[in-house]
C-alpha positions in Angstrom: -112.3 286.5 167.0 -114.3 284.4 164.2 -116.9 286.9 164.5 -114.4 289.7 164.0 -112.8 287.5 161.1 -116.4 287.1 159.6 -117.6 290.3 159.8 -113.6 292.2 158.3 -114.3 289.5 155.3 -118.1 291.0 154.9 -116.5 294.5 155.0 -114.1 293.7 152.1 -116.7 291.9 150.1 -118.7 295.4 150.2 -115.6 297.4 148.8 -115.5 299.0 145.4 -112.6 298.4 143.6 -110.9 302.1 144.7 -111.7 301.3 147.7 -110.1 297.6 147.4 -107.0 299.2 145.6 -106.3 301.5 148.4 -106.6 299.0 150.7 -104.5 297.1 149.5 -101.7 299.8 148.4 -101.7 300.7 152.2 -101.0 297.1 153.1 -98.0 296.8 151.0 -96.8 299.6 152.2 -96.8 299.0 155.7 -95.0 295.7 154.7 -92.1 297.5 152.8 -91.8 299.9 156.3 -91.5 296.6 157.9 -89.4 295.0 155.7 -87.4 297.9 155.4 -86.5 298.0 159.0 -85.5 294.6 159.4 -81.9 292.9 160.2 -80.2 290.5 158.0 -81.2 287.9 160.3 -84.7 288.7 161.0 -85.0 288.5 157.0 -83.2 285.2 156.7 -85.3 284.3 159.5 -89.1 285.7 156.9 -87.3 284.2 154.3 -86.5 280.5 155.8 -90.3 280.5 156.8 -91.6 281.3 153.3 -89.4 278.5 152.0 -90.7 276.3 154.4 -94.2 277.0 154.0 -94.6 276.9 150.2 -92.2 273.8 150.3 -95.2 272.1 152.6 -97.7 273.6 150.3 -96.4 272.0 146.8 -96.0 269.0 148.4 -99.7 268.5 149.1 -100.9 270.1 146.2 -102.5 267.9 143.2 -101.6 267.2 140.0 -104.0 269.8 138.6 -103.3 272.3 141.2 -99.9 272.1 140.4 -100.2 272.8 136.3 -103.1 275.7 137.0 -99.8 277.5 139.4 -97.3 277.0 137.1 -99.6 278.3 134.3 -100.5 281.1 136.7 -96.6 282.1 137.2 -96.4 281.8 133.1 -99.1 284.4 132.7 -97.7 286.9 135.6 -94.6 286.5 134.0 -95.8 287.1 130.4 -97.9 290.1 131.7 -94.8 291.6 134.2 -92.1 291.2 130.9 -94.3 292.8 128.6 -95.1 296.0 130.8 -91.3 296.2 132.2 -89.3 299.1 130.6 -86.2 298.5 128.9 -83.9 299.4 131.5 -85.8 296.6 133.8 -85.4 294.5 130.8 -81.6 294.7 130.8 -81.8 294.4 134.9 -83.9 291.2 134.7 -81.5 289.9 132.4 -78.3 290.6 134.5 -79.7 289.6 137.6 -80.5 286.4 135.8 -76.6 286.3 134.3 -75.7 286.4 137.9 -78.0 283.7 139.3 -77.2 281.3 136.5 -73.1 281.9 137.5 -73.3 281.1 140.8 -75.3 278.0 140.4 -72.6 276.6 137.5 -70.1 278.1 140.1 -71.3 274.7 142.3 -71.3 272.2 139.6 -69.2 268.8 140.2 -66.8 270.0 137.1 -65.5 273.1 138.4 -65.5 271.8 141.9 -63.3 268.6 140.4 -61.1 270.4 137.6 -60.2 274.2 139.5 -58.1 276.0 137.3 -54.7 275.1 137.8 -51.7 277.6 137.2 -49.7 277.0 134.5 -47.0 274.3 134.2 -43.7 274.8 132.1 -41.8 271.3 131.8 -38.4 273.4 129.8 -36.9 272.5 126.5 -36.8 269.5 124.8 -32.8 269.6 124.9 -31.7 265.9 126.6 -30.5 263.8 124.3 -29.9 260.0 125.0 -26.0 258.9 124.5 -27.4 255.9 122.7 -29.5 256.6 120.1 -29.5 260.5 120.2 -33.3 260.7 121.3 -34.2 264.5 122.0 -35.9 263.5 125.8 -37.6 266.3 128.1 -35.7 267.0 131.9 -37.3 264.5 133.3 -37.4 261.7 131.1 -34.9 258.7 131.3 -33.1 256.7 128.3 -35.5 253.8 129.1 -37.9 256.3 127.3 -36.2 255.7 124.1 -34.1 252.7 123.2 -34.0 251.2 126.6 -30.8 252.3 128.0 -29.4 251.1 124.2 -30.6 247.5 124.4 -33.6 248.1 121.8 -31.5 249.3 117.5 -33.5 250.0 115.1 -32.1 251.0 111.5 -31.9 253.4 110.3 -34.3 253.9 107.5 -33.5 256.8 104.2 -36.4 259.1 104.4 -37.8 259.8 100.8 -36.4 263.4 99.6 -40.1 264.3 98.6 -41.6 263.1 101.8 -38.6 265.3 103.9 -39.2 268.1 101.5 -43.0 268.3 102.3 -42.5 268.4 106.2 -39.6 270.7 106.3 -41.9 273.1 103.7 -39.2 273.2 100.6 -41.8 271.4 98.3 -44.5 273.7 96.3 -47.0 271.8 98.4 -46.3 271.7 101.7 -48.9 273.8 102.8 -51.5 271.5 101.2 -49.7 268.7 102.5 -49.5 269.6 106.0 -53.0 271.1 106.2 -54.7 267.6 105.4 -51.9 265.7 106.7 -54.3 263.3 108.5 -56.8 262.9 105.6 -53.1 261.7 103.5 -52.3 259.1 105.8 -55.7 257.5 106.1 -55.8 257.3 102.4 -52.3 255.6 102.3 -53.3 253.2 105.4 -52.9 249.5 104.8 -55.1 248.4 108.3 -57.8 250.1 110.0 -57.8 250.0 113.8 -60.7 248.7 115.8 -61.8 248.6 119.3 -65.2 247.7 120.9 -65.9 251.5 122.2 -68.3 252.8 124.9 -69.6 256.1 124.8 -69.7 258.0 127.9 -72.1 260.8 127.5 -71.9 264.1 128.9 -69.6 267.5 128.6 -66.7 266.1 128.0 -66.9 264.1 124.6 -64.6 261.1 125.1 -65.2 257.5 125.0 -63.5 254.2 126.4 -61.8 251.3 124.7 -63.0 247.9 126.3 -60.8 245.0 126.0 -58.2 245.1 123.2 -57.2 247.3 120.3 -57.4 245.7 116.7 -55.7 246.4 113.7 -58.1 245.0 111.2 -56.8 244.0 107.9 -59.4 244.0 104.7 -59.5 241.0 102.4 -57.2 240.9 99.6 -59.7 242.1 96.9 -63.6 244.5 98.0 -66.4 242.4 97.0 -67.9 243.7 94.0 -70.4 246.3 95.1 -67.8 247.5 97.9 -65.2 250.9 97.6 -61.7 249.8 98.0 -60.8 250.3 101.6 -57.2 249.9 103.6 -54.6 248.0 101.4 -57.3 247.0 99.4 -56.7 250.2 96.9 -53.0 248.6 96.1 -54.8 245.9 94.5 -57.0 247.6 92.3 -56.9 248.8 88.8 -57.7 252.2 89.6 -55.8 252.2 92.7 -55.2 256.1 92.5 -58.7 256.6 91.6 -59.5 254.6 94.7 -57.6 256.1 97.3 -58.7 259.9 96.3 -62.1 258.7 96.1 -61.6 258.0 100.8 -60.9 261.6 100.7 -61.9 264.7 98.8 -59.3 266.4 100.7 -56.5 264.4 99.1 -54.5 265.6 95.7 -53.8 263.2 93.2 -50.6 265.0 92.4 -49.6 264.1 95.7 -50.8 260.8 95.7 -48.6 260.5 92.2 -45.2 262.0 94.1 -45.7 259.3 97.5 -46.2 256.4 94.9 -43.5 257.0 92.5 -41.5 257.2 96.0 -42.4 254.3 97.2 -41.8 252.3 94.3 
C-alpha cells in the first residue's frame, strides 16, 4: 500500500497542468455525485466530522500557521468576490443577512425581553373623593393624598404660565418645544448622585447611595458663570440665565419674572 501511495504521488508529480486540471475536475465531480446522493443524516454525519477534524487541526496549529491560514482565506475570499457576478454578489449578501439573523435570533436580549403583546391599562377617569386626583382603574387613593390625611393648598397658577401650557399664549409652541431647557434655566438646586455606568445596548446607569439636591453658594466665584439660584443674585441675572441655554428666549424669561414677582 506505501508503495502504491509512492508511486500514485510520482504519477501526479509527472502531470502537466491539463492533465492536473482534469484530474482534478473528475474528482470533484465524483464528490458532488456522492454528495448529491446522500441523506440528511449521512450529511450531518460528513459535516460533524469536518467540524471535528479542523476543530483538532486549529488547535495544534502555531501562531504563524494560524496568521498564514487566515491570510490564505483573505486572499481566496478577495479573489472569489472579485470574480463573482452580480447576481452572486446579491446572493452572497442575502445568505449573509440570513446567517447574521439567526445568530442575533440567540442572543440573551431577545431570549430575556420577547416581544410582549400589547397592554391597554383604560382611561385615566377615577377620581379620588378627597382631593379629586384623576387615578388610573387600578390605582387607590393612597396614591394621592393618602386616603385624605395628606392637604396641600391650593396654589393660583400664574395666567401666563396656564396660558403657555394650555397653548392660548403667542408662544406656546416655543415654550413647550424647549420646555426642559426652560426649567433648567429657572432651577434654584441641581441634583446629584454618585452614578455608575453600566455599559452595553441599553444606555442606562445606576444611582448608588443617595440622591442630592446640591445648592450653589450664594454668589459664583469670580471667573465662574452663574449656575442654579446663583443667577437671582446677579446683576445681569437675565443675561445669566439665557446664557445656560441657547434654547431659551429672553422674552420668556421677561414674562416668568415679571410673574413671579
Amino acid at each position: 500500500a506505501l508503495k502504491k501511495s509512492r508511486d500514485a504521488k510520482k504519477k501526479r508529480q509527472q502531470q502537466s497542468a491539463v492533465q492536473r486540471e482534469e484530474r482534478l475536475a473528475g474528482l470533484r465531480q465524483q464528490k458532488n455525485e456522492r454528495t448529491a446522493m446522500e441523506t440528511d443524516a449521512q450529511r450531518e454525519e460528513r459535516l460533524a466530522g469536518h467540524r471535528q477534524q479542523e476543530a483538532e487541526r486549529r488547535a495544534t496549529e502555531t501562531d504563524a500557521q494560524r496568521e498564514e491560514r487566515k491570510s490564505g482565506d483573505r486572499t481566496r475570499a478577495e479573489k472569489r468576490r472579485a470574480s463573482e457576478t452580480e447576481e452572486q454578489r446579491r446572493a452572497r449578501v442575502e445568505a449573509e443577512q440570513i446567517r447574521r439573523r439567526g445568530v442575533s435570533a440567540g442572543r440573551p436580549e431577545r431570549i430575556i425581553r420577547p416581544e410582549a403583546p400589547a397592554h391597554n391599562c383604560g382611561p385615566m377617569d377615577r377620581a379620588c373623593d378627597q382631593c379629586g386626583a384623576l387615578l388610573w382603574c387600578s390605582e387607590t387613593r393612597n396614591f394621592c393624598c393618602a386616603k385624605g390625611k395628606v392637604k396641600l393648598p391650593s396654589r393660583t397658577v400664574p395666567q401666563v404660565l396656564a396660558d403657555l401650557y394650555l397653548g392660548r399664549h403667542r408662544m406656546s409652541a416655543e415654550f413647550l418645544t424647549n420646555i426642559r431647557s426652560y426649567n433648567s434655566a429657572l432651577h434654584l438646586t441641581s441634583l446629584g448622585a454618585k452614578l455608575r455606568l453600566v455599559p452595553g445596548w441599553c444606555p442606562s446607569f445606576i444611582i448608588s447611595g443617595q440622591l442630592h439636591h446640591n445648592t450653589a453658594p450664594l454668589f459664583a466665584e469670580d471667573s465662574a458663570e452663574p449656575h442654579g439660584w446663583q443667577v437671582y443674585f446677579n446683576d445681569r441675572e437675565l443675561e445669566s440665565r439665557q446664557s445656560l441655554s441657547q434654547k431659551v428666549k429672553p422674552e420668556l424669561l421677561e414674562l416668568f419674572a415679571d410673574a413671579a414677582s
